[in-house]
N, C-alpha and C positions, 0 to 999 in steps of 0.2 A: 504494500500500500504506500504511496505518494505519500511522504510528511506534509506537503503540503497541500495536499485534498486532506487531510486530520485536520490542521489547522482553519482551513475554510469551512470545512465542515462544522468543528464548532465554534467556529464564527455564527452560524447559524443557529444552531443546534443545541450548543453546549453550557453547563451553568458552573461557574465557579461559586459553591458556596460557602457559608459557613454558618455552623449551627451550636446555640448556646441553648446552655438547658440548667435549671436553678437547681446545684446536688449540694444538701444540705451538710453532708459528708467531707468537703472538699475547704482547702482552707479559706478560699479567696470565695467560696457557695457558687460557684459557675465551674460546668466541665464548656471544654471549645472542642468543635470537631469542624475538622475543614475536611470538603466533598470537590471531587470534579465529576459532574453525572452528563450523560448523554439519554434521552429520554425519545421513544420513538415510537411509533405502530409499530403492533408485533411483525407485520408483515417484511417489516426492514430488519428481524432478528439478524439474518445472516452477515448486515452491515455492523449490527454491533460484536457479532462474534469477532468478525476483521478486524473492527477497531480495540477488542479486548487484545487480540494474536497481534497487533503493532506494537499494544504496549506490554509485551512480554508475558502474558497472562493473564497479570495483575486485574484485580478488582471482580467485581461479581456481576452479573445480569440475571435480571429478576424481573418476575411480572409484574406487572402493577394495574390491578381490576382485568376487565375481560380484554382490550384491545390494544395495551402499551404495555413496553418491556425499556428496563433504564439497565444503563453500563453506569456503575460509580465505580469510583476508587474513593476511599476515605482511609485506609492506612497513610497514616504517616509519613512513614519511610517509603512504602511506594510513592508516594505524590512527591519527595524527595527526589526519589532515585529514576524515575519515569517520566511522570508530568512535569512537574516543575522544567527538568533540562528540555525537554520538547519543547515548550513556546515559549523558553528563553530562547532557542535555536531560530525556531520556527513561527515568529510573533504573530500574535493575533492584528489585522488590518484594520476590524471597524473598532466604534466604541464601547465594544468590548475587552478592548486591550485596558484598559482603565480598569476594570472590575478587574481583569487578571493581575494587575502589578499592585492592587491594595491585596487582594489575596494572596498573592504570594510574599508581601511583608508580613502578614498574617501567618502564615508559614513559617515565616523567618525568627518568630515572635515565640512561637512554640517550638520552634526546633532547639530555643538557645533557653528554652524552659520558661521562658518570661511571664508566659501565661499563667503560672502559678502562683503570681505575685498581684498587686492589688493594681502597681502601675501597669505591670504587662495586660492586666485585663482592662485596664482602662485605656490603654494604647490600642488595644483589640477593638474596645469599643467605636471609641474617635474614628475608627480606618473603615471601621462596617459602617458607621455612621455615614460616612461620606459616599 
């Protein structure tokens, strides 16, 4: 598969998220989990198999209700070791490139642990905010 049909594609297609959830257990009371999902009609499974098979396996595809099926990755170190170097390679064109470079500071934020601190998750915030 073309890097750069992945790239246009989710340009389209694709969401960089990031997802907060209030765990009472945690010191700073917020877990973070950052996602790169591709979301599609089932009929286009065979597209996201491809796109799982570019990025090395990584990630899982799953149904979602009767007529959509999503590729995520949310490990960590995948989105590290995978995503992340792909569209620094391979930049996103529209403005979507913006949403991917706060997320990927986002990234950057919980890779070096920050998010387990009160400024890391307020710097989390501020970034998802914008």
């Amino acid at each position: 598969m073309n890097p750069w049909f992945v790239t246009g594609f989710t340009d389209a297609e694709g969401s960089f998220m990031l997802i907060l959830r209030k765990k009472a257990g945690l010191n700073v009371g917020w877990s973070v989990e950052s996602v790169f999902q591709i979301k599609l009609h089932i009929r286009d499974l065979p597209l996201l198999e491809s796109l799982q098979s570019f990025f090395g396996g990584k990630g899982v595809i799953n149904k979602d209700g009767e007529n959509a099926v999503f590729f995520r990755v949310s490990s960590q170190k995948q989105i590290l070791n995978h995503i992340v170097p792909h569209f620094d390679k391979y930049p996103l064109i529209s403005c979507k490139q913006a949403d991917y470079l706060l997320w990927r500071e986002i990234i950057m934020i919980m890779e070096r642990r920050e998010h387990l601190t009160i400024p890391g998750l307020q710097a989390i915030m501020n970034r998802r905010a914008s």
